[in-house]
C-alpha positions in Angstrom: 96.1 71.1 56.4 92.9 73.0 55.3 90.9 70.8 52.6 88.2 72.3 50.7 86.5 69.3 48.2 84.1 70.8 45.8 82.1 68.2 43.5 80.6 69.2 39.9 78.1 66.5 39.1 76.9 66.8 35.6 73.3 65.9 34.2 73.7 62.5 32.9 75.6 59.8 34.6 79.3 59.9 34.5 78.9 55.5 34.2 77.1 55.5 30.7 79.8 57.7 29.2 82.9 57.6 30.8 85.4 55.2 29.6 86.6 54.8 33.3 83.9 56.0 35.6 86.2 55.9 38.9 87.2 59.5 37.5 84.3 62.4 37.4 84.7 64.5 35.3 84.1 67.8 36.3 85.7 67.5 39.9 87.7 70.0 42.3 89.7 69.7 45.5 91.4 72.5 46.7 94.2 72.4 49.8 96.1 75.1 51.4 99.8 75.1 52.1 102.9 76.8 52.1 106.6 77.1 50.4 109.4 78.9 51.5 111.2 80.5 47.9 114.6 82.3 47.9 114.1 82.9 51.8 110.1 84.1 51.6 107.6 82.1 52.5 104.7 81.8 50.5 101.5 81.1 50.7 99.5 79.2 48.4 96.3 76.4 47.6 96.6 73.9 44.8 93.5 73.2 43.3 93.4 69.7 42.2 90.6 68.2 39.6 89.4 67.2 36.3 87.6 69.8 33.7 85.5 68.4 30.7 86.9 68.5 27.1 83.8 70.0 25.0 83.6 69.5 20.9 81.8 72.6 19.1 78.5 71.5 19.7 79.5 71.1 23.7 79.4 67.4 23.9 82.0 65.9 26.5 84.7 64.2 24.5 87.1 63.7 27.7 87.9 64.9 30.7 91.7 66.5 31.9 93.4 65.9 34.8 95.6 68.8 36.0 96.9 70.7 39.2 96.7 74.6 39.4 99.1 76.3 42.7 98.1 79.9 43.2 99.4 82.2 45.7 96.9 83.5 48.5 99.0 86.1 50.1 98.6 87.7 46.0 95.8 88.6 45.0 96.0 90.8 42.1 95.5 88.5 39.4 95.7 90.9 36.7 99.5 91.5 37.2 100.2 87.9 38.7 101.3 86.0 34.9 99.4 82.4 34.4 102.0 79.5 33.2 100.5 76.4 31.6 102.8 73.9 31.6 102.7 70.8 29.2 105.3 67.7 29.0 105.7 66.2 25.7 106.3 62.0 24.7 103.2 62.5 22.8 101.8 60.7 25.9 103.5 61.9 28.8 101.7 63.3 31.9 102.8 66.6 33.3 104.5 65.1 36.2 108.3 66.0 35.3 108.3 69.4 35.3 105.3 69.5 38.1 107.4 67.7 40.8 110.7 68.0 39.9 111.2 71.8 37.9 109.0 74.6 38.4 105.9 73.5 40.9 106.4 74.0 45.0 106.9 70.7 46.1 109.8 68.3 44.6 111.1 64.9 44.0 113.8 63.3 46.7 116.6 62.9 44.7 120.3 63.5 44.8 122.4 66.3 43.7 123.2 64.9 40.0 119.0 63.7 39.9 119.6 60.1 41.1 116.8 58.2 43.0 116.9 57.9 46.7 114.8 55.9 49.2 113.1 56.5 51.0 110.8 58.1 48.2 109.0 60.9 48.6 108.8 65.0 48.4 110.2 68.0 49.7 109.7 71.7 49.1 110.8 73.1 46.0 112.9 76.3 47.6 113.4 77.6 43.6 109.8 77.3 42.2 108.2 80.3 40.0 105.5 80.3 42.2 106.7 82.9 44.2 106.4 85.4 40.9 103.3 83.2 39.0 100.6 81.0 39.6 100.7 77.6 37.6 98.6 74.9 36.0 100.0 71.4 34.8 97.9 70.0 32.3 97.9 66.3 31.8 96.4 66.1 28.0 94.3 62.7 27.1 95.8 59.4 28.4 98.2 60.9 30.3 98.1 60.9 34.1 94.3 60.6 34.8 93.0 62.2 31.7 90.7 60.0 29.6 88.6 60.3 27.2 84.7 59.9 27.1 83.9 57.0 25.3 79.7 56.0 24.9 79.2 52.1 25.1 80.1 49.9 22.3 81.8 53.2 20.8 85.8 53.6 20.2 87.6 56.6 21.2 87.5 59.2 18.6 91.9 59.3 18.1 91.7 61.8 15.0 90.0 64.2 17.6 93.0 63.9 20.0 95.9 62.3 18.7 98.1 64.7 16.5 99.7 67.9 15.8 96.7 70.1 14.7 94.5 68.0 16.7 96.7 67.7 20.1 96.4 71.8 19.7 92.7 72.8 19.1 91.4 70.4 21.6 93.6 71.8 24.4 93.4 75.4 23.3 89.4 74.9 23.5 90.1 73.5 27.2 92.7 76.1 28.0 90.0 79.1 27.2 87.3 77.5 29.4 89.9 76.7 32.1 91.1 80.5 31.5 87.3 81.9 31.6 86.1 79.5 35.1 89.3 80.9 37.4 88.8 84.5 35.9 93.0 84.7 34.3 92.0 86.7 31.1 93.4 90.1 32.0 97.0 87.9 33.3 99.9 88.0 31.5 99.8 84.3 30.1 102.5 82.0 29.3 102.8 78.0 27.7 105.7 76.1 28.5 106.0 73.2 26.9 108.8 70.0 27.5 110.3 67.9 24.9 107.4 67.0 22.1 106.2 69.6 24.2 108.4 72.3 22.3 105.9 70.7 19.1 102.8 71.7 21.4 103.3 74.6 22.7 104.5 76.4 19.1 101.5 75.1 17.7 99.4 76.4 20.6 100.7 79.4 20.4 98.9 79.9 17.1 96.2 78.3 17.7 95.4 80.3 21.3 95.9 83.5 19.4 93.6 82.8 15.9 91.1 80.5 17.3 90.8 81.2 21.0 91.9 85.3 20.8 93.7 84.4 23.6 97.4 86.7 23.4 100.0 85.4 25.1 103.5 87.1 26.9 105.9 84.1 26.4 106.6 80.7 24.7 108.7 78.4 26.8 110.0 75.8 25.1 112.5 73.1 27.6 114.6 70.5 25.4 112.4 71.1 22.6 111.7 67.8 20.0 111.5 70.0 16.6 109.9 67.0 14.3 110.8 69.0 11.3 114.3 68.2 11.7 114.4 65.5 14.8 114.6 61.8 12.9 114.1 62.6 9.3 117.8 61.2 9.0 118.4 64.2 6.5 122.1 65.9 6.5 120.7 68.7 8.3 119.5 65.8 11.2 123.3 64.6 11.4 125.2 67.1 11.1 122.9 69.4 13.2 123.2 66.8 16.0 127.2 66.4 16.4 128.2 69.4 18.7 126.2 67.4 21.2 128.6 64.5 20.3 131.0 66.9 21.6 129.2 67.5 24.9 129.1 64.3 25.9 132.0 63.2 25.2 133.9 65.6 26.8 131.8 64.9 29.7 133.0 61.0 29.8 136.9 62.3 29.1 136.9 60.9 25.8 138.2 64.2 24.1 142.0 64.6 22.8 143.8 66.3 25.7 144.0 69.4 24.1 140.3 69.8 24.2 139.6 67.8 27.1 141.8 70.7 28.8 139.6 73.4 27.6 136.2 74.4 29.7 132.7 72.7 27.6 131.5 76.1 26.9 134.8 77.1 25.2 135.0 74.3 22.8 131.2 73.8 21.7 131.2 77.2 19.9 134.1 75.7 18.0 132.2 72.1 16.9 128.9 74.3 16.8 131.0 76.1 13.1 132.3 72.8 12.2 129.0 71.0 11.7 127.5 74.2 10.1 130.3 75.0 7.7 131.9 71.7 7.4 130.5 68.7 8.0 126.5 69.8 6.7 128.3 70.8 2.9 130.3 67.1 3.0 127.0 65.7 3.7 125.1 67.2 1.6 127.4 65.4 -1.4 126.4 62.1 -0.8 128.3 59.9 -2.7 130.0 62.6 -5.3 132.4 63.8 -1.4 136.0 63.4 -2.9 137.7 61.0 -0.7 140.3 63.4 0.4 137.6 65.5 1.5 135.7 62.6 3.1 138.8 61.6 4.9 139.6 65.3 6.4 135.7 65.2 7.6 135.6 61.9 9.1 139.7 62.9 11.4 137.5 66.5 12.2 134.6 64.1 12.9 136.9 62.1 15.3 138.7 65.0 16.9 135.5 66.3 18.0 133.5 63.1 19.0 136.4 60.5 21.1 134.9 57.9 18.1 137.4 56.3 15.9 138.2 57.8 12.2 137.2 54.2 10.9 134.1 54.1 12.0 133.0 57.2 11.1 134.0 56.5 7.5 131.7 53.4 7.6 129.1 55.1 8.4 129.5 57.6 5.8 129.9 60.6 7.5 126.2 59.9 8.8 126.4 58.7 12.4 123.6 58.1 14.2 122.8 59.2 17.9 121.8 56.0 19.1 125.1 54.3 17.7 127.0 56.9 19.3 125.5 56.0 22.7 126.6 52.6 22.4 130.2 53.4 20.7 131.8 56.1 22.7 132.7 53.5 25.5 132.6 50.7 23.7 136.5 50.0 24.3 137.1 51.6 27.3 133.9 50.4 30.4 131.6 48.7 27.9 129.1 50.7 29.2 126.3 52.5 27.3 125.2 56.3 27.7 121.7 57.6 28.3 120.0 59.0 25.4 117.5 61.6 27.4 121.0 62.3 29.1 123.8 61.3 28.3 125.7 61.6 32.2 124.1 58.2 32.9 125.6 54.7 32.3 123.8 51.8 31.0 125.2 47.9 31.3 124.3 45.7 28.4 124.2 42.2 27.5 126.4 42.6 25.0 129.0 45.1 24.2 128.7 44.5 20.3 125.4 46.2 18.3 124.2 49.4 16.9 122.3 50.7 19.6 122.2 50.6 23.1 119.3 47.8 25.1 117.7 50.4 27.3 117.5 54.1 28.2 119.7 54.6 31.8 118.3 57.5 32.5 114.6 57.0 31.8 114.6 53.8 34.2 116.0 55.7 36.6 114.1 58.7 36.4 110.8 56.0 36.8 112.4 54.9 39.7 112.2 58.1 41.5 108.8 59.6 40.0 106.5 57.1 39.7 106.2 56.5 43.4 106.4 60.4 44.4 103.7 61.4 41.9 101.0 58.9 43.2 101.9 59.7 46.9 101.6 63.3 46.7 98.7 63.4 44.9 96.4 61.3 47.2 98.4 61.9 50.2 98.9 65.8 50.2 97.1 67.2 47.2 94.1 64.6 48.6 92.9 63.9 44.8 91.7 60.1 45.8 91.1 57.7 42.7 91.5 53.5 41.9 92.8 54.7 38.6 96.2 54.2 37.4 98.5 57.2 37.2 99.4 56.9 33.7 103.4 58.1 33.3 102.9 57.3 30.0 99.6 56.7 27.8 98.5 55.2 24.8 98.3 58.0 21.9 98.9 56.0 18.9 99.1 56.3 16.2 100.2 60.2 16.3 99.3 62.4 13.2 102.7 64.0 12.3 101.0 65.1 8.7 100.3 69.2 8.1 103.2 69.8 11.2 103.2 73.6 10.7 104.7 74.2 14.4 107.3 76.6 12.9 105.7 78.7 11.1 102.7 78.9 13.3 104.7 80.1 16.0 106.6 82.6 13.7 103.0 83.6 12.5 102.0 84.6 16.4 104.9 86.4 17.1 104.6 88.3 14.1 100.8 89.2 15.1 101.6 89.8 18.2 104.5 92.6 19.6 104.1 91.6 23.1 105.3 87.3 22.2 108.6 86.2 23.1 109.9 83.3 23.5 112.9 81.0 25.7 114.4 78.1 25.1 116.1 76.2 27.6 118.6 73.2 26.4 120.6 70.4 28.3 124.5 70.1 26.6 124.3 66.3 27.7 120.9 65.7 25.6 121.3 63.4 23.2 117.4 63.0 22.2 116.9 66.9 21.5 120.2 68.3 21.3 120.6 71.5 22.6 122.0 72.3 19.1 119.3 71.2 17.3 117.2 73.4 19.6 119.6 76.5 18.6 118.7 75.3 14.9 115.2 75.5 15.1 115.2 79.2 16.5 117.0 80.0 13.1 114.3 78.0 11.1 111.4 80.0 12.9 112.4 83.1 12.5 114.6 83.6 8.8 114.3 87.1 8.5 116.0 87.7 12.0 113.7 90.2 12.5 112.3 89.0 16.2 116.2 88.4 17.3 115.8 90.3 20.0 112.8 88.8 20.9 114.4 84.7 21.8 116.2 83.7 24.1 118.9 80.9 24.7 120.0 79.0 28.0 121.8 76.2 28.0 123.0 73.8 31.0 125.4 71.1 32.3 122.9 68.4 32.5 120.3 66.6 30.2 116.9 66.3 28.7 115.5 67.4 32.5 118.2 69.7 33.3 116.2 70.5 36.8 117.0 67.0 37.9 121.1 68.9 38.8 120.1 70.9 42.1 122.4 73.8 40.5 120.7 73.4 37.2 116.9 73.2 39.1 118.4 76.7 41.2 119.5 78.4 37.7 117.0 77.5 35.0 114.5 78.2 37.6 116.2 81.8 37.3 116.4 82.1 34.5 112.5 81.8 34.2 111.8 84.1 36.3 113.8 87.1 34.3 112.3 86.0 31.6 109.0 85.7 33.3 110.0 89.8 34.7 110.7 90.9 31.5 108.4 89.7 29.0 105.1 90.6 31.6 106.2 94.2 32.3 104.5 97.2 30.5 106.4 98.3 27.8 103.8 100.4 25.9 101.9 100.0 23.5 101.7 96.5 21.4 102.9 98.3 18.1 105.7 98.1 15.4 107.6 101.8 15.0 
């Protein structure tokens, strides 16, 4: 394989400033290779590196890790669209959807997404790449990313470490990343995962106003809406419960006259009952008549396999993470997975509120964490002592002036061209796919840009692409979307 290792050496020494100085911070390593997509093979280099984070007066604050694949055999950049891609925790690198979703290369896994050894890769035969280039961005802490920190100094954590913050810095990063590889005349696109879904609405704004960067699409995959996810609100509840649905009918813990039905035929049913029903009964507290309160809680039960009783202790107001624990309580014992709700967790003890670990998350570790660090030193030849952080230190996050919404409704009325996808998991149980459907609603109140979202949802969880048929059909489903929204429709005007 054909290795091309350019180094950027900047004026002063990396040691005096760098809060790790085994990372440079302006570094690029480019290698050639090759994926075969729905039957074509392609031909592309991923450039590998780190690129500074400058403040207004263009002092390094940090520098970003991140991987960008372009295709060789295309060369016509100002048709080929540009996808940034983000992950979410705050603090998670980019490494789920960049091995495992959209990137050429991809984790060994089973068909359902469980880990295998030996570890390792393997081309990703669905990847956009055959119809986009891509960048993964690993924002600061996450992956190798790390801030620039003088001596005897502390990192600056209101400069990086919220909302508004999380936004302008990376928007500032994006448009000098945009400006060095030449991308402005590209149809441009940010995907965001998870907290992610936070990000990239606020970027959106934030690339347009501040940046005059315009962008062709919004991608938002199981979206974390902070607005609505854990305020504990009757909207949060009731909002939530069709996933309750999803779930359990996944585990067979339905009444047989539902469990008979298909998933997709009985969620539009639970979908009206926790908008018409269930959200008014909550919304009366403690005034509820008790025949009313009664009728909700047998719906409740009807809908979720969890016993009438229960429910009415809770009030009406069950959470997700008791759910996870509850719904097998009397049949295996086991837990469910709260990322994904497919998986089965084993506690120490079958009584308790909430469940002792996340299932899916340890075993979604299991299979990344070794993949990532061999494929970036062994085949993207980016070599480094540091630690590949899955998950960095971002705390405490600024959740205060969280205008994600509205800046994203804001763009898209400012700009024709903007649309935006959402993709959902039915067996997510951290960002429901219904919540997800909710917050589409809450961006746009008039319904005046229907026509201008987009829904998919799949049989799977928080990382739907970890299913081989989900990786083969949200992959898809991003690439009509990617068609459609990057095509020239005329001019960017309302009639």
């Amino acid at each position: 394989m054909k290795k091309i290792i350019i180094l950027i050496t900047f004026l002063y020494s990396i040691k005096s400033t760098s809060q790790d100085s085994r990372i440079p911070l302006d570094t690029i390593v480019t290698t050639s290779n090759s994926v075969t997509i729905n039957g074509r093979k392609i031909q592309y280099k991923a450039q590998t590196g780190t690129q500074p984070v400058f403040d207004a007066n263009g002092v390094t604050k940090a520098t970003l890790f991140y991987t960008y694949y372009y295709r060789t055999d295309n060369t016509d950049r100002e048709k080929r669209p540009l996808i940034m891609s983000f992950n979410g925790g705050p603090g998670s690198a980019s490494v789920w959807m960049h091995i495992a979703y959209t990137g050429p290369k991809i984790l060994k896994i089973d068909e359902e997404g469980n880990p295998i050894q030996p570890y390792g890769i393997k081309d990703n035969p669905y990847s956009i790449l055959d119809i986009a280039d891509i960048i993964f961005i690993n924002p600061v802490n996450t992956a190798y990313s790390r801030p620039i920190v003088a001596p005897k100094k502390k990192v600056d954590k209101d400069y990086f470490f919220g909302v508004n913050a999380d936004a302008k810095y990376l928007a500032d990063w994006l448009s000098v990343f945009v400006s060095r590889n030449n991308r402005w005349n590209s149809p441009k696109y940010i995907i965001g995962e998870s907290y992610g879904g936070t990000r990239v609405m606020q970027l959106a704004y934030e690339l347009q106003n501040n940046q005059w960067m315009y962008l062709n699409g919004v991608i938002m995959v199981s979206p974390a809406d902070y607005q609505l996810l854990r305020t504990k609100s009757s909207e949060d509840y009731a909002i939530n419960f069709p996933y309750f649905t999803a779930a359990a009918w996944y585990h067979k813990m339905l009444p047989l006259k539902l469990q008979q039905k298909d998933l997709l035929d009985i969620l539009p049913e639970t979908e009206q009952f926790a908008i018409n029903t269930l959200l008014p009964a909550l919304a009366k507290g403690g005034y509820i008549s008790e025949p009313e309160k009664n009728s909700v809680a047998e719906k409740m039960s009807y809908y979720s396999g969890i016993k009438k009783e229960v429910i009415l202790k809770h009030n009406l107001e069950v959470p997700n993470s008791y759910f996870w624990k509850e719904l097998l309580r009397d049949t295996s014992g086991k837990t469910i997975g709260r990322l994904d709700s497919r998986y089965l967790g084993i506690d120490k003890r079958e009584t308790g509120n909430s469940p002792d670990y996340s299932p899916e998350l340890v075993s979604w570790l299991h299979s990344f964490t070794p993949a990532i660090n061999y494929y970036i030193q062994n085949v993207l030849d980016f070599k480094t002592d540091v630690k590949y952080n899955m998950f960095g230190s971002v705390q405490p996050w600024d959740f205060s002036n969280n205008n994600a919404r509205e800046n994203l409704r804001k763009a898209m009325a400012q700009n024709p061209y903007l649309k935006v996808l959402v993709q959902s998991g039915y067996y997510d149980g951290a960002t429901t796919y219904s919540a997800a459907k909710y917050t589409i609603g809450k961006i746009d109140p008039s319904g005046k840009f229907k026509n201008r979202f987009s829904f998919k949802g799949y049989r799977s969880g928080h990382m739907m692409y970890l299913r081989k048929e989900d990786l083969e059909k949200a992959n898809d489903d991003l690439r009509e979307f990617i068609k459609n929204s990057s095509k020239n429709i005329g001019s960017a005007k309302y009639e």
